[in-house]
N, C-alpha and C positions, 0 to 999 in steps of 0.2 A: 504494500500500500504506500503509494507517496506523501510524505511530509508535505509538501508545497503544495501549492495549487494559487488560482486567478488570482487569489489577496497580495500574496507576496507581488506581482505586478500593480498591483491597485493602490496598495498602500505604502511602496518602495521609492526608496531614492531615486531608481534607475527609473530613465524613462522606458516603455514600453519598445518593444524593438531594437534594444541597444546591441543586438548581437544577431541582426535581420542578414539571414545568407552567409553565416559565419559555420563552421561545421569544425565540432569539439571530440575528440579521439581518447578514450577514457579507460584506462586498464584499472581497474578493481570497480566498475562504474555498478554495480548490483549491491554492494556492500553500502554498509550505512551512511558513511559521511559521503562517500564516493559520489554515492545517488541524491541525495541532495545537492550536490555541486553541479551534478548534471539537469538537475531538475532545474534547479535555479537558471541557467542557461537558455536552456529548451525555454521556459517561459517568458524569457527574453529574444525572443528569436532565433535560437541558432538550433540546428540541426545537431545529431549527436552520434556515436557509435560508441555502446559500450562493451569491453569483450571482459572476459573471464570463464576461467576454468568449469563450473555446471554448466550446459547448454540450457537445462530446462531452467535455474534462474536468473540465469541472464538473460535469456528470450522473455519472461514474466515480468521483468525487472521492464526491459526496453519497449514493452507493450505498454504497460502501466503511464511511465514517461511519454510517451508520444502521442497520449490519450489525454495531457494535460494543455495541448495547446491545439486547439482547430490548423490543420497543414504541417505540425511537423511533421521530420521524420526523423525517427529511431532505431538503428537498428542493434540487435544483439547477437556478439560474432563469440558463442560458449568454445568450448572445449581448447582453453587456448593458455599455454603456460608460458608465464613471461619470463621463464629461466631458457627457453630457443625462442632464439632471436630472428629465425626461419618463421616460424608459426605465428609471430605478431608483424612480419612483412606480409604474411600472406594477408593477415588482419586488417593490414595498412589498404594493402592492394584493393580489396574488394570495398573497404570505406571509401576509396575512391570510385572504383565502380560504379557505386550506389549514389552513394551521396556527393561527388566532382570534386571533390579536394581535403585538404587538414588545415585549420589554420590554428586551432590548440592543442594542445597535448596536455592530458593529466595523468601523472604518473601517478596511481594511487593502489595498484594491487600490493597485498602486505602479508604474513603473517605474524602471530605473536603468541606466545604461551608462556607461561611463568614457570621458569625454572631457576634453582642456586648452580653453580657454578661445578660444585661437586656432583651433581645429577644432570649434567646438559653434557648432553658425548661431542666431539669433535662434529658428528654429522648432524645433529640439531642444530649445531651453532651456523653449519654451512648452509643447511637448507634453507632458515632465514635470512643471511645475506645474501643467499643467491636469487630469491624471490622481493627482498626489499632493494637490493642494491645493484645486483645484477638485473634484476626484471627493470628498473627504472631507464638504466642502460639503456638496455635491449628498446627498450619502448623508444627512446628518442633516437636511437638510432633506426633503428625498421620505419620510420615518420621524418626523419631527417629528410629526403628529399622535398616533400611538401612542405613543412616549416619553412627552407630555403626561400622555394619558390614562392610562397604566400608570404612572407615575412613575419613567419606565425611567434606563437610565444610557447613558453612551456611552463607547467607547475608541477612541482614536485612535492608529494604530500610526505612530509617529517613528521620530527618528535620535540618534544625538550626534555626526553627522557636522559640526552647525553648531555646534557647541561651542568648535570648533579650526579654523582655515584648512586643509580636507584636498583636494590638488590633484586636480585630474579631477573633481572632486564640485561645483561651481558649483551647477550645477540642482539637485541633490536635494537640498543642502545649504539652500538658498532656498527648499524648496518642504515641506521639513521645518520649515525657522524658524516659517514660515506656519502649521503647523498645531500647533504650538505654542502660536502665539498665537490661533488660530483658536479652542483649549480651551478656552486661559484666559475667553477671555472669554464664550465658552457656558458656561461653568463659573457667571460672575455674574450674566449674563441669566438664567437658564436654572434655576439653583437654588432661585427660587422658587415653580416649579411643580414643585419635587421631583425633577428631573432633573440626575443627574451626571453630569460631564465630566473627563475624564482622561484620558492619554497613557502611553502604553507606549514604551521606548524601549531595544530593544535592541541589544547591541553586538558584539563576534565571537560568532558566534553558529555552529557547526560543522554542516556539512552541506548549508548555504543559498548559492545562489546570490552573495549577495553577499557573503559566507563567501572562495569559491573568488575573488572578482576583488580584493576590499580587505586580506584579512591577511595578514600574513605566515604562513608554514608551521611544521611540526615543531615540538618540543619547547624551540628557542629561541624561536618567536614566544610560545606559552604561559607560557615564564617572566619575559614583558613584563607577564603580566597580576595584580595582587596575588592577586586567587586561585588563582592557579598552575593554571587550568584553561581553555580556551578554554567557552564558553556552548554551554547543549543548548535543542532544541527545547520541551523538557519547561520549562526554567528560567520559561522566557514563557511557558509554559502552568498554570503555578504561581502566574504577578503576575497573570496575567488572570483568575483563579480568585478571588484574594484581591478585585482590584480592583471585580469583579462580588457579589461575596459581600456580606452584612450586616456581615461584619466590620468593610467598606469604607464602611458607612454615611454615616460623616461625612468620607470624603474626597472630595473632588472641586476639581479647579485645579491637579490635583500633574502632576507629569514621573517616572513611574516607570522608572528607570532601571536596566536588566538587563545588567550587562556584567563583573561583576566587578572592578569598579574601573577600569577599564580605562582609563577617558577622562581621568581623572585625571592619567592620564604624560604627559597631551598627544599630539603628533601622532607616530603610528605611521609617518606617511612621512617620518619627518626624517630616517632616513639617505640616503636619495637624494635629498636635498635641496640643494642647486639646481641641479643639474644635468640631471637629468631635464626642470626646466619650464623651462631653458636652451635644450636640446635640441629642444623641443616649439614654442616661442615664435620660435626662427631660422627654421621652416618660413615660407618666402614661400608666399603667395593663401591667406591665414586664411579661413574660411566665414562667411558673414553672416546 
């Protein structure tokens, strides 16, 4: 079911149509924050393709979205892993096809699970760099000739999990830093064919997955945060508005950061601190 719908146009900054014949390339686009960013889009005019690994939710996902605006179009390209960098050109290919060109890119497929350091094997640690960090890659590359040609932009969706040492977060914490830097410096390559680079980086964020495994709860964890409100889907869907917008013209190389101050207080696991990775670390036969 989509978050969004006509209001956010009716009641938004953005004028209506600010993204008319614009067509948006979205790897993790069925996932929660992903789909909101694309919604938010779509409702703005622009056409969309979102791909990811289930067929059957990315096609329910890209139906839903394209039923929220009379004339878009959306399509949904499943069975697609962003760790081959073959299968998201093929991805690319047929967005063209369909839809005539790419002028965004949102690198947003991710995974995340919470493990201490002592129980995360060598091959856990890779498989999420290779789908946060690699898959990011892979996506602006397989899109790389459209970006050129259209003078597109890119978004890269982060963390500020690597901001702070936050435990059980190793991998994505590593695999975040990386595309960080991955921006930056498509940011400088990349800017004189008129293509921007930038990162989006949100932080509690209410409703999402990683919502329910990283924050704390209730009305004490919110008044952790200086804006006294845990983060909506909408919030990221307001930076990615701006960031794609002309408003956004001359930024590119920045870390947009959507969290309400949040990261700021530093690490929200300090009070179960040290004892939790006490506890975790005594485990005898760690994984390799």
């Amino acid at each position: 079911m989509s978050t969004l719908d006509q209001s956010f146009v009716d009641n938004s900054s953005w004028k209506p149509d600010l993204f008319k014949d614009k067509v948006v390339f979205v790897t993790g686009g069925a996932g929660t924050i992903c789909r909101v960013q694309v919604e938010a889009l779509v409702l703005l005019g622009a056409n969309a393709a979102i791909i990811g690994r289930n067929p059957e939710k990315t096609a329910k996902a890209a139906a839903e979205i394209q039923a929220l605006r009379p004339g878009a179009k959306v399509i949904g390209i499943g069975s697609i892993d962003v760790r081959e960098v073959d299968q998201l050109a093929g991805a690319a290919k047929k967005t063209v096809a369909e839809l005539g060109k790419i002028d965004f890119v949102i690198a947003g497929a991710a995974g995340n699970f919470l493990s201490d350091f002592n129980h995360l094997s060598a091959n856990a640690f890779k498989s999420v760099v290779s789908i946060d960090l690699l898959g990011s890659y892979n996506t602006v590359k397989a899109t790389f000739s459209e970006l050129k040609k259209n003078k597109g932009a890119i978004l890269f969706v982060s963390a500020t999990l690597h901001y702070y040492g936050v435990p059980f977060q190793a991998h994505v914490g590593a695999a975040k830093a990386g595309i960080d830097a991955l921006s930056n410096a498509l940011a400088v390559e990349l800017g004189p064919l008129g293509i921007r680079s930038n990162c989006i980086a949100p932080g509690a964020i209410a409703g999402t997955e990683g919502f329910e495994r990283l924050s704390p709860s209730g009305a004490d964890g919110q008044g952790k945060v200086p804006l006294a409100r845990w983060g909506t889907t909408r919030d990221i869907a307001e930076s990615t508005v701006f960031l794609f917008s002309p408003a956004a013209s001359y930024v590119t190389g920045t870390i947009q950061v959507v969290d309400g101050g949040y990261w700021h207080l530093g690490n929200f696991a300090g009070e179960f601190y040290p004892d939790v990775i006490k506890n975790q670390n005594s485990i005898e036969n760690p994984k390799l």
